[in-house]
C-alpha positions as CSV (number, residue, x, y, z in Angstrom):
1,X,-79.4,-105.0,7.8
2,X,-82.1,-104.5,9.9
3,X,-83.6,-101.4,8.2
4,X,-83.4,-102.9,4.7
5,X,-85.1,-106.0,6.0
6,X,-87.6,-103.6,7.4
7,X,-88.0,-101.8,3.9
8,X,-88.6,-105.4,2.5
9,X,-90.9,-106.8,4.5
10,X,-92.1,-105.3,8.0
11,X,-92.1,-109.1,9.2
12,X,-88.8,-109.8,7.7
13,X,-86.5,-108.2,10.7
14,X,-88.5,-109.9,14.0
15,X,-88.1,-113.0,11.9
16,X,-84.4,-112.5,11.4
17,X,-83.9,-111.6,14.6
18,X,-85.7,-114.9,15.8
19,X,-83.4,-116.9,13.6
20,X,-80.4,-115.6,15.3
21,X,-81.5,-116.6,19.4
22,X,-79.4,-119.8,20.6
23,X,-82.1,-121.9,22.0
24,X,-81.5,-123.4,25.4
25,X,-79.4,-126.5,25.2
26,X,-78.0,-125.7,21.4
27,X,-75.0,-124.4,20.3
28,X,-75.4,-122.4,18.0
29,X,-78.4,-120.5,16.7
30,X,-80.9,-121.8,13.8
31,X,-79.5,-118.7,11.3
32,X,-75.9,-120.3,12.0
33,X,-77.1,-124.0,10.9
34,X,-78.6,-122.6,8.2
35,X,-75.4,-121.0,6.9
36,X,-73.1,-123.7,7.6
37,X,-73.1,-126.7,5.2
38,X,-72.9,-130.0,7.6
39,X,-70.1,-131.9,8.6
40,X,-71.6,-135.3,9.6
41,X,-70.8,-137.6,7.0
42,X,-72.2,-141.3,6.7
43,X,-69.6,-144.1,7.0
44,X,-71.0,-145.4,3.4
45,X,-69.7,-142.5,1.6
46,X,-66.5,-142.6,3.5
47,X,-65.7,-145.5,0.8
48,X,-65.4,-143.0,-1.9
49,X,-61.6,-141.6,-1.6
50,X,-60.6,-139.7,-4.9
51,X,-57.3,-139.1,-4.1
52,X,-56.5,-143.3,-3.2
């Protein structure tokens, strides 16, 4: 992946790279969080049950 980002854009790879460092005092890294769809969910859309 690296060398194709490379191909695409010199910047492309450091910035990748970046993404994927878990800052101190996080869990995961900001390329993770931006993969993964969230799982918080407010308590006013909790209401809304389509299988009740």
């Amino acid at each position: 992946m690296a060398r194709a980002a490379h191909r695409a854009d010199p910047a492309l790879a450091p910035a990748l790279a970046e993404l994927s460092v878990v800052p101190e005092g996080k869990r995961v890294s900001e390329l993770e969080r931006l993969r993964t769809r969230t799982t918080r969910t407010k308590p006013e859309n909790l209401m809304w049950m389509p299988w009740a």
